[in-house]
C-alpha positions in Angstrom: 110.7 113.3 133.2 107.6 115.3 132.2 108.8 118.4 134.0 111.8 118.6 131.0 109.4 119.3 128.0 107.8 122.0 127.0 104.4 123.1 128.0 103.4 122.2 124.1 105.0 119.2 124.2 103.3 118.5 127.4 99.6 119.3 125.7 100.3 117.2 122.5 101.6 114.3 124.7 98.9 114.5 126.7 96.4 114.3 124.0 98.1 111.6 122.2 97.5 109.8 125.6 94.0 110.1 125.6 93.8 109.1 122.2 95.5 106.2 123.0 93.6 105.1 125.8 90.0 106.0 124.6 90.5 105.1 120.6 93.6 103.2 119.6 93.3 100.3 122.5 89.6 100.3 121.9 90.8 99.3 118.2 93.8 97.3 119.1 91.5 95.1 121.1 88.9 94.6 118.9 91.7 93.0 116.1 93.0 91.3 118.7 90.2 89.4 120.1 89.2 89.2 116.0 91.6 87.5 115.2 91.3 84.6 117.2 93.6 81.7 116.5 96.3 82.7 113.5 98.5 80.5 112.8 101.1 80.0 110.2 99.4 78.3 106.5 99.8 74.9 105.6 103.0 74.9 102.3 102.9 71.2 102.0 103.9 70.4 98.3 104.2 74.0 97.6 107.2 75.8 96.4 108.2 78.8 98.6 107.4 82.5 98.0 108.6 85.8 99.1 106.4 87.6 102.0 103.9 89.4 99.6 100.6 88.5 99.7 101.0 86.7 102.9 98.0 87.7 104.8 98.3 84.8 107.6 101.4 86.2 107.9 100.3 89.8 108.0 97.9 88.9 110.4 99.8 87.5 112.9 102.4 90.5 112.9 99.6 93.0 113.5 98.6 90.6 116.5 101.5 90.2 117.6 101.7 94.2 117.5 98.2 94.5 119.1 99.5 92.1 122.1 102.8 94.3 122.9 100.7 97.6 122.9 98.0 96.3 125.4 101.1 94.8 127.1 102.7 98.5 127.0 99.4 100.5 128.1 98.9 97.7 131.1 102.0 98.1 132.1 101.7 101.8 132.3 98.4 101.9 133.9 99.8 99.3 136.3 102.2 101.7 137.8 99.5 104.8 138.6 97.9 104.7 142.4 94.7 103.2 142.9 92.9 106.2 142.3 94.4 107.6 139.1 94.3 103.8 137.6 90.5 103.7 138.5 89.6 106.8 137.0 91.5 106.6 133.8 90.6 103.3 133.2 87.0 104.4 134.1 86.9 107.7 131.9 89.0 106.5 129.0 88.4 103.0 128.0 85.0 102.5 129.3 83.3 105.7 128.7 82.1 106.2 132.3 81.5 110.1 133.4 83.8 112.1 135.9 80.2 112.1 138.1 80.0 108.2 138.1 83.9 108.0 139.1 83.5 110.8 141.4 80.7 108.6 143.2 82.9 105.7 142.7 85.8 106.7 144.3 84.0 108.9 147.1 85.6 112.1 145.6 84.3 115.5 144.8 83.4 115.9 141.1 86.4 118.4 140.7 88.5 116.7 142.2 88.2 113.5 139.6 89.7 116.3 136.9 92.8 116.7 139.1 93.2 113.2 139.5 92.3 112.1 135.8 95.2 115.3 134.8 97.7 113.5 137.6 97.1 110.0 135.8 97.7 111.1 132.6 100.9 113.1 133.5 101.7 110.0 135.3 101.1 107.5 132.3 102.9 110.2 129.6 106.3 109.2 131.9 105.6 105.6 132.6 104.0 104.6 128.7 107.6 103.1 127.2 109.6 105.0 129.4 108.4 108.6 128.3 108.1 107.5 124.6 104.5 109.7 124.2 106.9 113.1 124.8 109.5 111.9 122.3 106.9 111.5 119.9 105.1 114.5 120.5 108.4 116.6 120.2 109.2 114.9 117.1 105.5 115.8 116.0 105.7 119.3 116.5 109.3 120.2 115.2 108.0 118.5 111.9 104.6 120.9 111.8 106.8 123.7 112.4 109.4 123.0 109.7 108.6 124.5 106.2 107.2 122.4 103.5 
């Protein structure tokens, strides 16, 4: 699927990848695991009101938002090989060094850079079926377009 988009397309998907795997889940997690148990306010005796100022509410829509985007990136990572899955997951979301995965996977240090480039190609296709090259086309046909 990749192989259709342009080589700019490509680069911005790519980076919106990254971005998703190193700083959005980072964030999405932390609101999830903050927001412990939500669950819906008591109304007994009150009269009902429209969905404004409903932070319960709000609350459990963006949790519920947080859950099907750590459902979506799992699912994505799911599908690389062992080795791509390690070293994204390694790089990414915990920090860790290309040297440390290179040691952990028994790899030359260059070769962690062509594996961490083949994972991320990889997850671009498999995240939502492709959507990260949608977005990214969208992204730049609106930056070119005159204001």
């Amino acid at each position: 699927m990749i192989s259709g988009f342009s080589d700019e397309v490509i680069k911005q998907a790519s980076k919106d990848a990254k971005r998703l795997l190193s700083k959005d889940l980072q964030r999405v997690i932390r609101i999830y695991k903050s927001a412990g148990s939500v669950s819906s306010p008591s109304t007994d005796g009150m009269t009902k009101c429209g969905h404004r100022g409903n932070s319960s509410e709000d609350m459990m829509l963006l949790v519920s938002e947080c859950r099907q985007l750590i459902h979506d990136i799992s699912s994505a990572l799911s599908m690389l090989n062992a080795d791509e899955f390690q070293a994204l997951q390694e790089f990414y979301i915990h920090g860790k060094t290309a040297t440390w995965i290179a040691q952990a996977l028994c790899v030359s240090h260059t070769q962690i850079y062509r594996i961490l480039n083949r994972g991320i190609d990889q997850f671009i296709d498999y995240y939502r079926s492709g959507e990260l090259l949608v977005i990214a086309k969208h992204k730049l046909e609106e930056a070119k377009q005159p204001a």
